[in-house]
C-alpha atoms as one frame of an Amber mdcrd trajectory, in Angstrom:
protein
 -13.766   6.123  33.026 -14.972   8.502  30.433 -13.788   9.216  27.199 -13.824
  12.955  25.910 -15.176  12.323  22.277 -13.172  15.825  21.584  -9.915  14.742
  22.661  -9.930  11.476  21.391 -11.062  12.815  17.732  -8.170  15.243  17.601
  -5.707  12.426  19.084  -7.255  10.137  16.100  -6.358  12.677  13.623  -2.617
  13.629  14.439  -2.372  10.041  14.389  -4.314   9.243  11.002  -1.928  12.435
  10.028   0.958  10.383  11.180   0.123   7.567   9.509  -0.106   8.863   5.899
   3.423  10.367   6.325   4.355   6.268   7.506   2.833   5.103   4.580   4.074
   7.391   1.774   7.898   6.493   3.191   6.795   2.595   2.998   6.954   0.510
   0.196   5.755  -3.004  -1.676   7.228  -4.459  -4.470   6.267  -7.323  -6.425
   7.753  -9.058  -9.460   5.980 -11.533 -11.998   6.778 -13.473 -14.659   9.495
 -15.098 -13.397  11.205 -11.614 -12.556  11.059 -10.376 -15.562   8.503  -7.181
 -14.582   8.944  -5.905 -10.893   6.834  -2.801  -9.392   7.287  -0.570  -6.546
   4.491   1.161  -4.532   4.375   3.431  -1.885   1.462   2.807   1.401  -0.591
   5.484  -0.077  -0.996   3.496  -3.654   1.910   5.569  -5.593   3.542   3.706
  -8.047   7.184   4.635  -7.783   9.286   2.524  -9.886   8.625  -0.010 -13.199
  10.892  -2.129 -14.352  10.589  -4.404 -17.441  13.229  -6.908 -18.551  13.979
  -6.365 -22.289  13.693  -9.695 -22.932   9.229  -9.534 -22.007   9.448  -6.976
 -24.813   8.023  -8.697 -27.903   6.182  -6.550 -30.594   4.509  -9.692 -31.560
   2.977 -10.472 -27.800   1.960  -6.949 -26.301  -0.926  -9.028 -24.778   1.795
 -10.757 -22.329   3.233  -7.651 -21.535   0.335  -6.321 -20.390  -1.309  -9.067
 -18.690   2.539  -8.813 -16.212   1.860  -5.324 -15.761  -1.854  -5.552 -14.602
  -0.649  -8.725 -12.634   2.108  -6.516 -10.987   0.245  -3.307 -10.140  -3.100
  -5.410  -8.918  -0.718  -7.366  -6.547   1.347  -4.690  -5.410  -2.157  -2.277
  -5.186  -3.673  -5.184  -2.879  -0.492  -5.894  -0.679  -0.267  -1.626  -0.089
  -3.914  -1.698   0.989  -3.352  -4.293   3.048  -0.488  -2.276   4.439  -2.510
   0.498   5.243  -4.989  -0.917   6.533  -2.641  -2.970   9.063  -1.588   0.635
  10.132  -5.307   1.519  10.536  -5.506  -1.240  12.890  -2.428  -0.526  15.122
  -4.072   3.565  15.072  -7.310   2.469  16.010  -6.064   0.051  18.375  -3.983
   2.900  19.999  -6.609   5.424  21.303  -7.859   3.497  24.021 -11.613   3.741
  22.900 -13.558   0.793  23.699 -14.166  -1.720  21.190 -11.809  -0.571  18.705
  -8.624  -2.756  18.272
């Protein structure tokens, strides 16, 4: 059975199109530091929402405040990729072509 390269390309787009709407309405959040510094990001890497105890706010230790932060956003920026590219997967996997799962 043939595949028409056409058809399957603009299948493959309305569902890549499909996908990014998935992903912006799908989120990750992660906390670190005990809870103390939670973020929220969206499948398409938009952070939507910070949120930093007032206790992790110490004038005298800015350094700890923003080693949570860069702990937080690199965690929640890894586990949205990852969510994406799960997605990319089950798309990929969904056109039928040959070898692609």
């Amino acid at each position: 059975m043939r595949v028409d390269p056409t058809k399957a390309l603009r299948q493959m787009q309305q569902r890549q199109e499909q996908m990014m709407q998935e992903l912006a309405g799908k989120t990750v959040e992660v906390t670190v530091g005990g809870g103390t510094l939670r973020i929220v990001m969206t499948g398409q890497q938009e952070v939507k929402e910070l949120t930093i105890a007032p206790e992790v706010v110490d004038p005298a230790d800015v350094e700890m405040l923003q080693d949570l932060i860069l702990a937080a956003f690199n965690e929640a920026l890894e586990r949205s990729r990852d969510m994406a590219e799960e997605q990319m997967r089950s798309l990929l996997g969904g056109l039928g072509i040959p070898g692609l799962r």
